[in-house]
C-alpha positions as CSV (number, residue, x, y, z in Angstrom):
1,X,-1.9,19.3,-14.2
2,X,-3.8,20.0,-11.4
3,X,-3.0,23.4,-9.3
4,X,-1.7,22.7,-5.9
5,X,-3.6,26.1,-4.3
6,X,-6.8,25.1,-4.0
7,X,-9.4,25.5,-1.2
8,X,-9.3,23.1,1.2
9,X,-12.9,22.6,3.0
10,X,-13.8,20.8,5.8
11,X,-14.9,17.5,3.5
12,X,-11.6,17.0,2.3
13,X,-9.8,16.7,6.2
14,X,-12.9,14.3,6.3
15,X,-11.8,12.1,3.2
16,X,-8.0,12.5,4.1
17,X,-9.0,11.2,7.8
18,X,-11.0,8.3,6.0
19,X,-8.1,7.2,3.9
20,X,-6.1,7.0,6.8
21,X,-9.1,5.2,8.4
22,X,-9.0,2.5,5.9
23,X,-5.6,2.4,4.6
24,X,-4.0,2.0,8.1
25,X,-7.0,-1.0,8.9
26,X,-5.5,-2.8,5.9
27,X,-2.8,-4.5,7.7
28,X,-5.2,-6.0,10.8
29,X,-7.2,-7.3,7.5
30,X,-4.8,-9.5,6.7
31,X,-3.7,-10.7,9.3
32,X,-7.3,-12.0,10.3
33,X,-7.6,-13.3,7.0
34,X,-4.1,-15.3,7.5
35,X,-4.6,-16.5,10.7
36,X,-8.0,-17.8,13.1
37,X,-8.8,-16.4,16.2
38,X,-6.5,-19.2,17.9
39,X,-3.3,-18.3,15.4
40,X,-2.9,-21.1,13.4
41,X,-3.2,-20.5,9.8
42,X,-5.9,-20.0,7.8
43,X,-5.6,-18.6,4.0
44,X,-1.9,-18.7,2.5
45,X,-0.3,-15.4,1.9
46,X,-0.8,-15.9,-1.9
47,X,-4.3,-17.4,-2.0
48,X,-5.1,-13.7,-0.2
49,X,-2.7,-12.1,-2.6
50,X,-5.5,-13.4,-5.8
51,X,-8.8,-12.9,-3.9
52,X,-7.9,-9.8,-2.8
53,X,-7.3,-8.8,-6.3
54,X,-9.8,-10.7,-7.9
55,X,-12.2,-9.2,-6.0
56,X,-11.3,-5.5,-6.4
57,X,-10.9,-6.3,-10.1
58,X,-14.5,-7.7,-9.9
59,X,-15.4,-4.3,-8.2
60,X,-13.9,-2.3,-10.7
61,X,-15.1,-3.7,-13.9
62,X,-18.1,-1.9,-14.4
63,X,-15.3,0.8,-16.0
64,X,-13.0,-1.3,-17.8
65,X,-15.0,-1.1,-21.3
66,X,-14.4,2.7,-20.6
67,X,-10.8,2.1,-19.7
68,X,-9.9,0.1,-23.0
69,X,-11.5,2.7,-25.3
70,X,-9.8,5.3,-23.6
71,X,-6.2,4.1,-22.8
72,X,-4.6,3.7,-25.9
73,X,-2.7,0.6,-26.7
74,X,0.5,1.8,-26.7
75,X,0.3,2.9,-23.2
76,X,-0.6,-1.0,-21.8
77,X,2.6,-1.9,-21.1
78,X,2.9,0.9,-18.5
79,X,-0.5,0.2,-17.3
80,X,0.4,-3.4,-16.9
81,X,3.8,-2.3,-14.5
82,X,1.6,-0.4,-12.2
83,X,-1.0,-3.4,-11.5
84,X,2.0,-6.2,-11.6
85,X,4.2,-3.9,-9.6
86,X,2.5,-1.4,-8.1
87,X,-0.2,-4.2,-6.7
88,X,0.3,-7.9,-7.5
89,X,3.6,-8.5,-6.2
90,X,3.2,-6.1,-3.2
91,X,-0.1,-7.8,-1.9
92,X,1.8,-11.1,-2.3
93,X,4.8,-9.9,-0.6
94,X,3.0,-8.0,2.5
95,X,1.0,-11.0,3.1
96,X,4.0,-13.4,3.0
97,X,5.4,-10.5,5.9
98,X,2.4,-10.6,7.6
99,X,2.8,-14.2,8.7
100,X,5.9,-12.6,10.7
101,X,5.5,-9.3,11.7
102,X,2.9,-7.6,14.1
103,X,0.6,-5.2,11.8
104,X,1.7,-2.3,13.5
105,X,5.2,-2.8,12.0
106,X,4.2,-3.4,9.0
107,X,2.2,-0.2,8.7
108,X,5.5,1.6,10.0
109,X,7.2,0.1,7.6
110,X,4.9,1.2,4.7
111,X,6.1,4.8,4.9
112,X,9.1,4.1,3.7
113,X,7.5,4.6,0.2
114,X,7.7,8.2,-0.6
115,X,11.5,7.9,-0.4
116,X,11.8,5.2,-2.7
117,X,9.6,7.0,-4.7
118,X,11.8,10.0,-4.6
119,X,14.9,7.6,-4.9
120,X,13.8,6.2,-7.9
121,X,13.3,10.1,-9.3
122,X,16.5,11.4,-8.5
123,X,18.5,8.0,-9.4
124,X,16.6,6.5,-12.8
125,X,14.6,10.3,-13.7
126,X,16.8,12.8,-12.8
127,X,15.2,14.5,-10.9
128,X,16.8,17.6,-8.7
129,X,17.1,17.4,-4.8
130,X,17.7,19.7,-2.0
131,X,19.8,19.3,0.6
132,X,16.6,18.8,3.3
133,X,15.0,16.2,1.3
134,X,18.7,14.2,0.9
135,X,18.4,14.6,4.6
136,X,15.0,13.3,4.6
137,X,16.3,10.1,2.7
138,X,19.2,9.4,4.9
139,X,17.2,9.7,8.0
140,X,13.9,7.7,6.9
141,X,16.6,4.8,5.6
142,X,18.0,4.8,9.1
143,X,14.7,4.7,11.0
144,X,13.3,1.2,8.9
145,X,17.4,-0.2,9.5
146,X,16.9,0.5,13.1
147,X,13.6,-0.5,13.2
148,X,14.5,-3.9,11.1
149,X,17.2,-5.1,13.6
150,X,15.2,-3.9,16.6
151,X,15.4,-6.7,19.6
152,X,11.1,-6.8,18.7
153,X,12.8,-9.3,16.1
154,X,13.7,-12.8,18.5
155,X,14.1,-15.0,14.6
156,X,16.5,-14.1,11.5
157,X,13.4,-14.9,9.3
158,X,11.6,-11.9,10.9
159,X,14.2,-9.6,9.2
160,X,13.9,-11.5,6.4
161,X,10.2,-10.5,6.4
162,X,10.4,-7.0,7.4
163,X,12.8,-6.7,4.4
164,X,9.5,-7.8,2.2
165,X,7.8,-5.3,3.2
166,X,10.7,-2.5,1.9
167,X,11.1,-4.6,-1.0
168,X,7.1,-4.0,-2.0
169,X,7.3,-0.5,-0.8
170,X,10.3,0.1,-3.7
171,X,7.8,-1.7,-6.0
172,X,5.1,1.2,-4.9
173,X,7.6,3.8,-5.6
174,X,8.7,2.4,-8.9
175,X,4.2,2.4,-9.6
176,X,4.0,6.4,-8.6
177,X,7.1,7.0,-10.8
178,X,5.0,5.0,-13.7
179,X,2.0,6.6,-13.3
180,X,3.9,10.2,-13.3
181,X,5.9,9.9,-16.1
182,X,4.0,7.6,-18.5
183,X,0.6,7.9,-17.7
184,X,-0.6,11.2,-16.0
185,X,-2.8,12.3,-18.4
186,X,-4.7,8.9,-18.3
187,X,-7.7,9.4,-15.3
188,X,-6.9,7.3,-12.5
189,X,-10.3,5.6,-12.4
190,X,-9.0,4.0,-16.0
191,X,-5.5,3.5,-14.7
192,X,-7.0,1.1,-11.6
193,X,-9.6,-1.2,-13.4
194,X,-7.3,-1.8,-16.3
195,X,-4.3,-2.6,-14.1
196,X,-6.5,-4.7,-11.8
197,X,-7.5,-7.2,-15.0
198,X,-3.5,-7.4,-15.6
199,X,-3.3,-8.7,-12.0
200,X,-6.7,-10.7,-11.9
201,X,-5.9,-12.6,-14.7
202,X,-3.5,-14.5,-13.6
203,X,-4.4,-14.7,-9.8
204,X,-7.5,-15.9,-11.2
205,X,-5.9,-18.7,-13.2
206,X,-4.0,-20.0,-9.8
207,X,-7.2,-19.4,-7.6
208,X,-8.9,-22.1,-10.0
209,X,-6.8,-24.1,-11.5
210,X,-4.4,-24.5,-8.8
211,X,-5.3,-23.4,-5.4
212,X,-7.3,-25.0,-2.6
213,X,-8.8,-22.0,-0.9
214,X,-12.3,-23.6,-1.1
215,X,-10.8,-26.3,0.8
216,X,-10.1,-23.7,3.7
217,X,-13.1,-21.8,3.4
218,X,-15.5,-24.8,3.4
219,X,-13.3,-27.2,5.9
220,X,-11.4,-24.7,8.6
221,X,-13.7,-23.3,10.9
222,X,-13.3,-20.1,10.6
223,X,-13.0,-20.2,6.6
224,X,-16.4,-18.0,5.8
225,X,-14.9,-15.0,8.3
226,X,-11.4,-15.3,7.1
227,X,-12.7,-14.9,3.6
228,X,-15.1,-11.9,4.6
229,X,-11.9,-10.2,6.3
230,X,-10.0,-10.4,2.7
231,X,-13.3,-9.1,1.0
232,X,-13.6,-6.3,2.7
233,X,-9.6,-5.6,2.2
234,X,-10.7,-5.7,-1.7
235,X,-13.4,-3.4,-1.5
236,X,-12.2,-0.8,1.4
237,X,-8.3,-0.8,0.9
238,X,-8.1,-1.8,-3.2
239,X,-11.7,-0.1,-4.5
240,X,-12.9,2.4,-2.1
241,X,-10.0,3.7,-1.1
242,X,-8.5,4.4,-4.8
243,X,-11.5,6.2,-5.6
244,X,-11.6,8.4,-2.3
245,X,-7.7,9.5,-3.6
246,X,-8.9,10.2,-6.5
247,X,-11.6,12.1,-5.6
248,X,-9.2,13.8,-2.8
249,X,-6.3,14.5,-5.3
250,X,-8.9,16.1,-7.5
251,X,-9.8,18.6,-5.1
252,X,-7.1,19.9,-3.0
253,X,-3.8,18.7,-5.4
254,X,-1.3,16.0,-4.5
255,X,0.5,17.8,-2.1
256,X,-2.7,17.6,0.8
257,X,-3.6,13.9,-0.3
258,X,-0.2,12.2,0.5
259,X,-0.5,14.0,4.0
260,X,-2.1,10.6,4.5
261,X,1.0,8.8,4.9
262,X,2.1,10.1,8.0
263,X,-1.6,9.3,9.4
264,X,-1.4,5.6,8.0
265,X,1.2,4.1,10.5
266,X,-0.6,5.5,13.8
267,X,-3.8,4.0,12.5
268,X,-2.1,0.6,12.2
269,X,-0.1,1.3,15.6
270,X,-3.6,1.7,17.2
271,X,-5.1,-1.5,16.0
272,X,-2.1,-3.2,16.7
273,X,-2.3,-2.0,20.1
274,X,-6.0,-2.8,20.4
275,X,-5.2,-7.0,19.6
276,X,-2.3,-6.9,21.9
277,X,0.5,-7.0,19.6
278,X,4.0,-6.3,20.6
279,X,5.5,-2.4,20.2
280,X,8.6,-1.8,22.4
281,X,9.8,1.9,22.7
282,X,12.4,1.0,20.4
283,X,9.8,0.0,17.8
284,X,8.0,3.6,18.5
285,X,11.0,5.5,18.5
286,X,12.3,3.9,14.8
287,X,9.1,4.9,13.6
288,X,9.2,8.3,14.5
289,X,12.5,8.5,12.7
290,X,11.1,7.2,9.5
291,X,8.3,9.8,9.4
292,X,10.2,12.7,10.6
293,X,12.4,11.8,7.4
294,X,9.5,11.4,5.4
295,X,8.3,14.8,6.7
296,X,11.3,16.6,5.3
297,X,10.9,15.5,2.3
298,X,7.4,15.7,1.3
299,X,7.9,19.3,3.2
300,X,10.6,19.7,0.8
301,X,7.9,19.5,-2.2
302,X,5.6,21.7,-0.5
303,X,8.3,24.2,-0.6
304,X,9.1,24.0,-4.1
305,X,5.7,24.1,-5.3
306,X,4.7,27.9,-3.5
């Protein structure tokens, strides 16, 4: 396990800043990969879903003969949950909300993970709590239910959507939890390209056999940029950016890398900001709840850990 007191030097605020950089961009990705500059609709939520993970897969193969000698075969099944949980099904389902909800939201809404994370501990794993991080939960929960029945949301279906996006951010929280428990002493590097094929596979086999995103890309006008967008969600937000936490959590312990949640959502409020999306004060103010909860309770680990 690594040690959480290391050194922290001035390349590793640079790589945490980064991460935030180009996890926090994710969201404005695709949503110009789902809709054209005019907002009608471009690439369906799941045709971005499989070339977004077909493509990181593609990205990270050069490591998968090293992955399959080195993960033993008993430990695929776990493997397999963190690609189909941990990344399918969420890139599905925050595409499907994306078609709904302003990016800015949605990035808000994405740091609700560490407390299903922690939920998913205490409740399946056992694992002990203190009063400030029960705290934390209850207040994070409260921020994302304000922010989900905020007036920002004119249409039922909008709910409905925002409610995807808590739904993939328990499946991230169930993916931590897997990679924790069942595979920490497997390197990361191996965990992501073998998960990715588990994904790819079968994104791959609807991308061929029954999708028409060549259709789009050859007949919508705006069909070679969409496509570029989603490209460069694969290989910044899926490739890149799993490496730079890796490289991150190798150096200064988990307890500095997650800092990069609470730097996510103001990224994606910025670029939501930037393309003239809608954020009331309402919307502002839920989000602050949810990250003053998720404060406590990754503050709640740093404490433990000294």
């Amino acid at each position: 396990m690594p040690k959480e007191n290391k050194k922290i030097e001035g390349q590793d605020y640079l790589t945490m800043i980064l991460l935030a950089l180009i996890w926090g961009s994710s969201f404005i990705l695709m949503n110009k990969g789902l809709f054209a500059s005019d907002r009608s609709p471009m690439y369906s939520p799941l045709q971005m879903a499989a070339l977004r993970m077909t493509i990181a897969a593609c990205v990270m193969s050069p490591l998968l003969f090293s992955a399959i000698r080195a993960i033993p075969l008993k430990l695929w099944p776990w493997v397999a949950v963190v690609g189909i949980v941990g990344s399918g099904i969420p890139a599905a389902l925050f595409a499907t909300a994306q078609q709904h909800l302003d990016s800015s939201l949605a990035g808000i809404l994405n740091s609700l993970t560490p407390f299903f994370t922690m939920l998913i501990g205490i409740l399946v794993l056992k694992k002990s709590v203190t009063s400030r991080q029960k705290w934390g939960i209850i207040i994070g929960l409260c921020g994302a239910v304000l922010l989900v029945s905020t007036r920002g949301f004119e249409k039922s279906s909008s709910i409905v959507h925002a409610l995807l996006i808590v739904l993939a951010t328990l499946f991230y929280g169930i993916s931590v939890n897997t990679i924790a428990h069942q595979l920490s002493n497997v390197k990361s590097f191996y965990i992501s390209s073998l998960s990715l094929l588990f994904v790819a596979i079968p994104y791959g086999i609807y991308l061929i056999g029954f999708s028409d995103f060549m259709n789009v890309y050859n007949q919508h006008p705006e069909g070679p940029s969409g496509l570029a967008y989603i490209a460069l969600l694969a290989l910044a937000s899926t490739a890149l950016a799993s490496f730079l936490f890796f490289r991150l959590t190798q150096r200064t312990g988990a307890l500095f890398s997650s800092l990069v949640t609470y730097l996510m959502p103001i990224v994606a409020v910025c670029w939501g900001l930037y393309f003239n999306e809608t954020l009331s004060w309402f919307h502002a103010i839920s989000g602050l709840i949810i990250l003053v909860g998720v404060y406590l309770v990754s503050r709640s680990k740093s404490s433990q850990s000294e």
